[in-house]
N, C-alpha and C positions, 0 to 999 in steps of 0.2 A: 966927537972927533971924527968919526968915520963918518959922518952928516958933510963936515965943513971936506972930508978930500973928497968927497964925491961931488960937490961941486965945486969944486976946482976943478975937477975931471971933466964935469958935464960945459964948461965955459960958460957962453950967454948964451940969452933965452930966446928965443926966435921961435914968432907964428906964422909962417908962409901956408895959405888958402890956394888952392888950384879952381878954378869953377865950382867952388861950394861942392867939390866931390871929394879932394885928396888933403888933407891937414897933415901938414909936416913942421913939429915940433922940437925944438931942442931946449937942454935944461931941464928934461924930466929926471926927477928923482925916483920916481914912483908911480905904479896906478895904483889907484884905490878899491876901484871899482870898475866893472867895463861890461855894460848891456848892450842892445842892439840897438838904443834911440838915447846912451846917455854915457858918458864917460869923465869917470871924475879922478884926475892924476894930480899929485904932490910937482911943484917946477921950484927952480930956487928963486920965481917971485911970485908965489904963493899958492894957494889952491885952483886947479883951472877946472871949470864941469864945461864941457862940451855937449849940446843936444839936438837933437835930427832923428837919419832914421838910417838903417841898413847899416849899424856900424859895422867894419871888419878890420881890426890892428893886423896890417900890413907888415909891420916892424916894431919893435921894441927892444932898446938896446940901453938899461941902465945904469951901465957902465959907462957910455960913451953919453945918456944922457938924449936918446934917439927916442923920437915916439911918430909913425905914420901910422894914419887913420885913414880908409877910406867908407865912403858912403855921404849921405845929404847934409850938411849941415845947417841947422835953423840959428844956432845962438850959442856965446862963447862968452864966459863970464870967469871970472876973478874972483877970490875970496879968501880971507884971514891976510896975513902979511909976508913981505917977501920972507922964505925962509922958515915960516912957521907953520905947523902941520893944522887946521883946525879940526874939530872934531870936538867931543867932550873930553877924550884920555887927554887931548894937545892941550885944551884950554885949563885941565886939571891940575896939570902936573907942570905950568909952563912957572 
């Protein structure tokens, strides 16, 4: 339950790129994870890993569902389904 208000709090999802320098995301539920060349956050359309170089989270708000990143970005990928955590505790218990 407290999964489905949070997004409905967070609304839709949106990936706005400034010059491969600043990622301004919405929709984030969660990070997972967050290196300096990799970032991997829960969105309500699924797992997103971000990777580059020089990360530094600028913002993070999730409650409202905010995620800014800045640093290089190389490649931005998708994974498991809208809504669903992956992992092996997600894929276990799902």
């Amino acid at each position: 339950m407290e999964r489905e208000t949070n997004q409905m709090q967070s609304g839709s999802h949106k990936v706005v790129i400034e010059e491969r320098g600043c990622i301004k995301i919405t929709g984030v539920e969660d990070v997972e994870s967050f290196e300096e060349s990799e970032v991997t956050a829960y969105t309500n359309m699924g797992v997103m890993t971000l990777r580059g170089s020089d990360f530094k989270i600028n913002k993070l708000n999730v409650e409202s569902g905010e995620l800014v990143i800045n640093g290089e970005l190389d490649s931005l990928a998708y994974s498991g389904s809208s809504g669903e955590k992956a992992g092996f505790f997600g894929r276990l218990f799902k």
